[in-house]
VOLONU-394456 format. One record per residue (C-alpha): x, y, z; residue number from 1. Coordinates in nm, 2 decimals. Layout:
N
ATOM      px      py      pz  pos
ATOM       X       Y       Z  NUM
...
This chain:
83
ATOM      px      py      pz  pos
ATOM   -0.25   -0.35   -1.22    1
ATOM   -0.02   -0.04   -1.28    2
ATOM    0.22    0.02   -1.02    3
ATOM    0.17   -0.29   -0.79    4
ATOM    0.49   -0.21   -0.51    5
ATOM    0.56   -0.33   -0.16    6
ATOM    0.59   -0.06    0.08    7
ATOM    0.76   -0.05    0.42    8
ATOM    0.61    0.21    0.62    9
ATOM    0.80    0.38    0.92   10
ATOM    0.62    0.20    1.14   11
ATOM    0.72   -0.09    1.01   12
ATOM    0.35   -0.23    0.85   13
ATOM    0.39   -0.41    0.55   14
ATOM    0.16   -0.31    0.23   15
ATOM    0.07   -0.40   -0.11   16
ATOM   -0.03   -0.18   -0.33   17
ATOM   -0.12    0.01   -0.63   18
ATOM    0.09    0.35   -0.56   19
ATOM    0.11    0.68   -0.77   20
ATOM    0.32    0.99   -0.69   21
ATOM    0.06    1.29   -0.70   22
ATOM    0.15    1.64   -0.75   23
ATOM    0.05    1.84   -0.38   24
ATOM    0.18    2.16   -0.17   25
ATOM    0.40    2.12    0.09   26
ATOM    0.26    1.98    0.41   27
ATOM    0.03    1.73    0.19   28
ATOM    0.00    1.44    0.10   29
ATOM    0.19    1.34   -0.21   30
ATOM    0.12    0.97   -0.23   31
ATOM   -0.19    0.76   -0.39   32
ATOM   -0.27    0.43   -0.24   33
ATOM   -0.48    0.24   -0.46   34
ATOM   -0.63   -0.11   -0.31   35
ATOM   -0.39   -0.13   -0.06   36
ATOM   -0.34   -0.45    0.17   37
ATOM   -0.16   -0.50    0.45   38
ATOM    0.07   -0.81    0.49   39
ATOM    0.03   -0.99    0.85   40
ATOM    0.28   -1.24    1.02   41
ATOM    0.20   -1.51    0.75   42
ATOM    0.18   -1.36    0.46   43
ATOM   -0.14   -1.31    0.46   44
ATOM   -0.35   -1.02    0.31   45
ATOM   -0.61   -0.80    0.50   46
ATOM   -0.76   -0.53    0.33   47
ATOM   -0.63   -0.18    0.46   48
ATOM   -0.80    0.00    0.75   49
ATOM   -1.06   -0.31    0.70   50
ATOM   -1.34   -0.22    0.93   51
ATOM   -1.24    0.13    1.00   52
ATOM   -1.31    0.26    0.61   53
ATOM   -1.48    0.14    0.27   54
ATOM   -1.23    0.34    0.07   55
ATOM   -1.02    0.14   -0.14   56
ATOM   -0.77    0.48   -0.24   57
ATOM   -0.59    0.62    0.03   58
ATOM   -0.37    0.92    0.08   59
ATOM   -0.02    0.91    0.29   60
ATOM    0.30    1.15    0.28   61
ATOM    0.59    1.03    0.13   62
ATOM    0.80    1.06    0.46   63
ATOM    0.58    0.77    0.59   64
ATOM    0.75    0.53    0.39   65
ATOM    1.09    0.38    0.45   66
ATOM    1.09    0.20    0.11   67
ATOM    0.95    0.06   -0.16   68
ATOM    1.03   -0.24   -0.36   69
ATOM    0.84   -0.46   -0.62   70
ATOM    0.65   -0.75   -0.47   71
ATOM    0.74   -1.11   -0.43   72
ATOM    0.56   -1.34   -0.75   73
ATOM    0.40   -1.51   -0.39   74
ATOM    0.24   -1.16   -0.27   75
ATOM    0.15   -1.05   -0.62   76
ATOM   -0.05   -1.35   -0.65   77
ATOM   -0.23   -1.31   -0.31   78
ATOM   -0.31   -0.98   -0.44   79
ATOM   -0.47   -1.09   -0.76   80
ATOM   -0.67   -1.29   -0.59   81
ATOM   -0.78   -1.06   -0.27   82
ATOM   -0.86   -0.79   -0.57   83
């Protein structure tokens, strides 16, 4: 698992994932979300866009994201097994 990260979006969702900067022109997209899962109230793990997509790799701008930080041992283990 290359990459594992918590992001904060700007909206202030919560998500685990596999993350890689991508090369685009202006206006798109510029970040790869690989297997991403969003983190509830209690810690818990729901797959991204569950019910709404089967993708597992999604695309987002960089200006979406507030930060991004390496997971908690906790959350990496959620994700390991939610994989």
């Amino acid at each position: 698992m290359q990459n594992l990260k918590l992001i904060v979006l700007m909206n202030q969702q919560i998500l685990v994932s596999q993350i890689e900067e991508v090369g685009s022109e202006l206006g798109e997209p510029d970040c790869k979300l690989i297997d991403p899962y969003l983190i509830d109230e209690d810690n818990q793990l729901n797959k991204f866009l569950n019910g709404y997509s089967d993708e597992n790799i999604f695309m987002i701008h960089s200006d979406k994201i507030l930060t991004i930080t390496n997971p908690s041992e906790n959350i990496v283990k959620k994700y390991k097994v939610s994989d």
